[in-house]
C-alpha positions as CSV (number, residue, x, y, z in Angstrom):
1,X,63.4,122.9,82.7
2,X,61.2,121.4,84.9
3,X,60.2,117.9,85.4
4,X,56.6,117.2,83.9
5,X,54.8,117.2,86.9
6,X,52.4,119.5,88.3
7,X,54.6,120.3,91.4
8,X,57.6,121.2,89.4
9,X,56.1,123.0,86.9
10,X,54.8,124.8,89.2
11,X,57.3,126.0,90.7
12,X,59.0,127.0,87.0
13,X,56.2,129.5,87.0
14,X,57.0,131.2,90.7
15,X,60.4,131.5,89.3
16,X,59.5,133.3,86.7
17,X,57.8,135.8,89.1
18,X,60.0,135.9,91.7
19,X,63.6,136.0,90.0
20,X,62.7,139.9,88.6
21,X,61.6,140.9,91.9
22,X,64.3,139.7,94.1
23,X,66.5,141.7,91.3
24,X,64.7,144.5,92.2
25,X,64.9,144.4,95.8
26,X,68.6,144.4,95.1
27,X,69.3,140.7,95.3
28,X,72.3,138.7,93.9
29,X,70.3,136.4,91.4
30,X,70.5,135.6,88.2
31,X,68.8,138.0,85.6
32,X,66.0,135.8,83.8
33,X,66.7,135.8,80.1
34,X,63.2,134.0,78.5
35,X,60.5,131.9,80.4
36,X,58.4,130.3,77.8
37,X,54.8,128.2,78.6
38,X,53.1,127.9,75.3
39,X,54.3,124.7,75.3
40,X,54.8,124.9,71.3
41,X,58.8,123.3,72.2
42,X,58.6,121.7,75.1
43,X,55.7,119.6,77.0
44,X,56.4,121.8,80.3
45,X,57.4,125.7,80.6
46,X,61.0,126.6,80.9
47,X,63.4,129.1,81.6
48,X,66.7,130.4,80.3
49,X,68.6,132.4,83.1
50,X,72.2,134.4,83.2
51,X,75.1,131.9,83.5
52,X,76.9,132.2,86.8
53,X,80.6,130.8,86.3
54,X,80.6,129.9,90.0
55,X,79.8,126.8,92.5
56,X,78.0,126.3,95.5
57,X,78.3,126.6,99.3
58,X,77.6,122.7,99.9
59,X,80.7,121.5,97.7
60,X,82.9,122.3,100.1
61,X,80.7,123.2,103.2
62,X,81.9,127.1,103.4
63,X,80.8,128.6,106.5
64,X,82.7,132.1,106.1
65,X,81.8,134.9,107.6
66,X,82.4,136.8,104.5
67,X,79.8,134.8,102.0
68,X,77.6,134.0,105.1
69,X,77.0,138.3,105.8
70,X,76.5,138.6,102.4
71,X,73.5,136.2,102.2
72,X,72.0,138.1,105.3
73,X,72.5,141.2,103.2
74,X,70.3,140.1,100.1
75,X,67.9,138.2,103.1
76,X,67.2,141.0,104.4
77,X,66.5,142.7,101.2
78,X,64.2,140.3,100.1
79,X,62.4,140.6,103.2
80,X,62.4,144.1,103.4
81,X,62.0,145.5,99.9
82,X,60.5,142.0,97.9
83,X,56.8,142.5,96.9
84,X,55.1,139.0,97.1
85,X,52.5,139.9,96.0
86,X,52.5,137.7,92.9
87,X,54.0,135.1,94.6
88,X,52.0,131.8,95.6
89,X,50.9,132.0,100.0
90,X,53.0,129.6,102.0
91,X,51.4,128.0,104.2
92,X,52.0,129.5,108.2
93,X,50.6,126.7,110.6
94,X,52.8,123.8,110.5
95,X,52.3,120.7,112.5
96,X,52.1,120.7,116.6
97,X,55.8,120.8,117.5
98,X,54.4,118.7,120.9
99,X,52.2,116.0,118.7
100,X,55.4,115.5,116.5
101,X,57.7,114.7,119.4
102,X,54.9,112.3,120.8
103,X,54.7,111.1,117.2
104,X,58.3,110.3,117.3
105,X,58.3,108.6,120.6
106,X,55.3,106.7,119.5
107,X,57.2,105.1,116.2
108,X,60.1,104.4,118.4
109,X,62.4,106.7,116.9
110,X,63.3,108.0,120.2
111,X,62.2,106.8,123.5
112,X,60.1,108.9,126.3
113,X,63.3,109.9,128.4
114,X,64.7,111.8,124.7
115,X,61.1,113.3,124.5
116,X,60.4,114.6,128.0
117,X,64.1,116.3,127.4
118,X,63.1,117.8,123.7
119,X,59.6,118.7,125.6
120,X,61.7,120.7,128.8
121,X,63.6,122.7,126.0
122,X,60.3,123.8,124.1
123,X,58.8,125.0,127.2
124,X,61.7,127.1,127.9
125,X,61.6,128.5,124.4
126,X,58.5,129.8,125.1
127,X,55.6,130.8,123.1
128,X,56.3,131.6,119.6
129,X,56.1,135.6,118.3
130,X,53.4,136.6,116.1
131,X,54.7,135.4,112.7
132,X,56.0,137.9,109.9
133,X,54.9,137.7,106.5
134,X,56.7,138.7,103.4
135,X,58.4,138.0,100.8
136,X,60.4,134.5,101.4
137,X,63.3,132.6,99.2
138,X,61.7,129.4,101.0
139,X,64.6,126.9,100.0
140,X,67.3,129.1,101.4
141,X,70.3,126.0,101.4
142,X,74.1,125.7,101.4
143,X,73.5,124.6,97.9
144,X,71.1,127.7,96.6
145,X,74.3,130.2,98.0
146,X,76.9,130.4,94.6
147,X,80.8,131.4,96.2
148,X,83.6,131.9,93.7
149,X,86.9,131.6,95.2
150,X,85.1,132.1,98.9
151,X,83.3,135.3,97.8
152,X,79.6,135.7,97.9
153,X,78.1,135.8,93.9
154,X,74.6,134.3,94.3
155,X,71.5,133.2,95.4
156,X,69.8,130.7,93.3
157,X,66.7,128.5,93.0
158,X,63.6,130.8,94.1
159,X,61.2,127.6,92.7
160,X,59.5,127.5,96.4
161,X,59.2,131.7,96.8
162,X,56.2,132.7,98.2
163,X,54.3,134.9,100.7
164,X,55.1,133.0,103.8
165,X,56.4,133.7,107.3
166,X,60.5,135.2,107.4
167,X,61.6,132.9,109.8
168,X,61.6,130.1,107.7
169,X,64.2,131.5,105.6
170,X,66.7,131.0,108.8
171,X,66.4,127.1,108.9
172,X,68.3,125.6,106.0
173,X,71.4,126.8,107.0
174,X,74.2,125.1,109.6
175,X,74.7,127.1,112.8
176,X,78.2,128.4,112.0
177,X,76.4,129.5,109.1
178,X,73.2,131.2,110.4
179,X,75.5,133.4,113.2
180,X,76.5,135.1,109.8
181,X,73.4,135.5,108.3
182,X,71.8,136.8,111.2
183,X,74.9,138.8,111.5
184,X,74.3,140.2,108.0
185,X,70.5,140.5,108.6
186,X,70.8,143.2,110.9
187,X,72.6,145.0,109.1
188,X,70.4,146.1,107.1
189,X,67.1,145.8,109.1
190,X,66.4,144.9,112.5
191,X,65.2,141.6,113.8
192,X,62.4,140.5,116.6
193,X,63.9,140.0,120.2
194,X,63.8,136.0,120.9
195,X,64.3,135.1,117.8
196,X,66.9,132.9,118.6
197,X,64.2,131.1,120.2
198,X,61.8,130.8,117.3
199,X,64.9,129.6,114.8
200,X,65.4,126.9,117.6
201,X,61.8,125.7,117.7
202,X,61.4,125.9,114.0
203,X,64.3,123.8,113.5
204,X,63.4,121.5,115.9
205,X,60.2,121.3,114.2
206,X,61.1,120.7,111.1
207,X,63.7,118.0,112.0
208,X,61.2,115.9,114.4
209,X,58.6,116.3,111.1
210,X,61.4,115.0,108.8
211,X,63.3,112.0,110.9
212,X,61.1,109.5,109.5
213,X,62.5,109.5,106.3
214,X,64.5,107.3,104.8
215,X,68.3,107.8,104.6
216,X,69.2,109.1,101.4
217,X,72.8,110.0,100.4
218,X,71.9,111.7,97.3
219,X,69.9,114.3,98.9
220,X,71.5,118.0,100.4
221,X,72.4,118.5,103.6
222,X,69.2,120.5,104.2
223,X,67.4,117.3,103.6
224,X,68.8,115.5,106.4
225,X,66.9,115.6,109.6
226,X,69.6,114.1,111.4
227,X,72.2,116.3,111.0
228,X,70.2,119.4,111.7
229,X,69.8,117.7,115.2
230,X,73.8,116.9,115.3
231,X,74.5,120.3,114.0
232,X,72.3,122.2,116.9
233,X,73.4,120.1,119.5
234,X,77.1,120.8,118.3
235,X,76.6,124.3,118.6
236,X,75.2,124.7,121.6
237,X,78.0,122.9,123.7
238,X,79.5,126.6,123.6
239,X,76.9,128.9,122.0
240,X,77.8,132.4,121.5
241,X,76.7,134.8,124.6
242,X,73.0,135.8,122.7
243,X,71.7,131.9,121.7
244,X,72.2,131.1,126.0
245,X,68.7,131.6,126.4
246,X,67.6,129.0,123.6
247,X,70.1,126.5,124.9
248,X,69.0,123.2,125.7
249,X,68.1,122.0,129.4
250,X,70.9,120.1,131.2
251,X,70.6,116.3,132.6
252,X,67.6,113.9,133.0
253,X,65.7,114.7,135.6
254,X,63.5,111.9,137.0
């Protein structure tokens, strides 16, 4: 049941749409039971979904292989087989990953040595490839993943599906975890060469848009800007032989 706002009911309706076609792309979801908006019960729409007897990835930060695979499984699926069609456009053109670091410079949360470093590593990232559209989960979090007894059961929470761009569907996730998916991923279908270099910049991206808010301890780790940058630095003091390329540059040059 939504909060009674237009943002959240809202995204009660995509879930409607989206949870029967994610079932029948073959994804692990919940089946939806009812989804009601004549508003004759409640003043917002709602929906009734299977119960899951089950809890999620974030509770005790499970970065398995084994439940990690299995989410690239059902990502892939989505990708692959989802029609979204029905589902609301994400939005493709996010913010100037160059103006944010400027931006962040500017408001002094880093200085001009930490953004001429964080400006060498997206020039060696290179150009971004041509994005690819589909069917996206969009919210694709430790906490969205359901694990019983460190077995894959879920994915939950498709409130922010939409026809967006794939790769923002590898961002939510820690590191350890995203080896896994990507693992998974290819699997069942085949993915872009250099994108390890996209899933850097995005990342990047989106943690350099995020930093200036406020420090919240209620929110998810997905929420946190600042431990997306700890988590991507921490990874990459040994990456695995195929994320070398999208490593960061060494030490300050003058």
């Amino acid at each position: 049941m939504p909060r009674n706002h237009p943002a959240h009911v809202a995204q009660a309706r995509t879930e409607a749409v989206a949870i029967p076609e994610a079932i029948r792309a073959g994804v692990r979801t919940p089946s939806l039971i009812a989804f009601d908006d004549s508003l004759e019960l409640l003043p917002v729409p709602y929906l009734i979904v299977d119960h899951v007897e089950a809890r999620d990835a974030e509770v005790d930060f499970i970065l398995s292989r084994a439940v990690w695979t299995e989410v690239g499984h059902d990502l892939a699926l989505l990708h692959t087989k989802g029609n979204p069609s029905s589902l609301p456009p994400r939005p493709i053109e996010p913010p100037d990953i160059y103006s944010l670091i400027d931006d962040r410079a500017t408001d002094g949360t880093i200085t001009a040595h930490e953004a001429g470093w964080l400006t060498r590593w997206v020039d060696a990232l290179g150009e971004q490839a041509a994005p690819r559209l589909g069917f996206v989960h969009g919210d694709l979090q430790m906490s969205n993943v359901l694990v019983r007894d460190d077995t894959y059961v879920a994915l939950i929470d498709f409130g922010c599906a939409g026809d967006g761009e794939l790769i923002g569907d590898f961002r939510p996730q820690p590191m350890a975890a995203l080896e896994h998916v990507l693992d998974g991923y290819r699997e069942v279908d085949d993915l872009p060469d250099g994108v390890e270099a996209d899933i850097v910049r995005a990342r990047l991206l989106v943690a350099l848009w995020l930093l200036p808010r406020r420090p919240d301890p209620r929110v998810t780790w997905a929420e946190r800007p600042l431990a997306w940058l700890v988590d991507l630095m921490r990874f990459f003091v040994d990456p695995p032989e195929e994320w070398k390329a999208a490593a960061p540059p060494g030490r300050y040059t003058p």
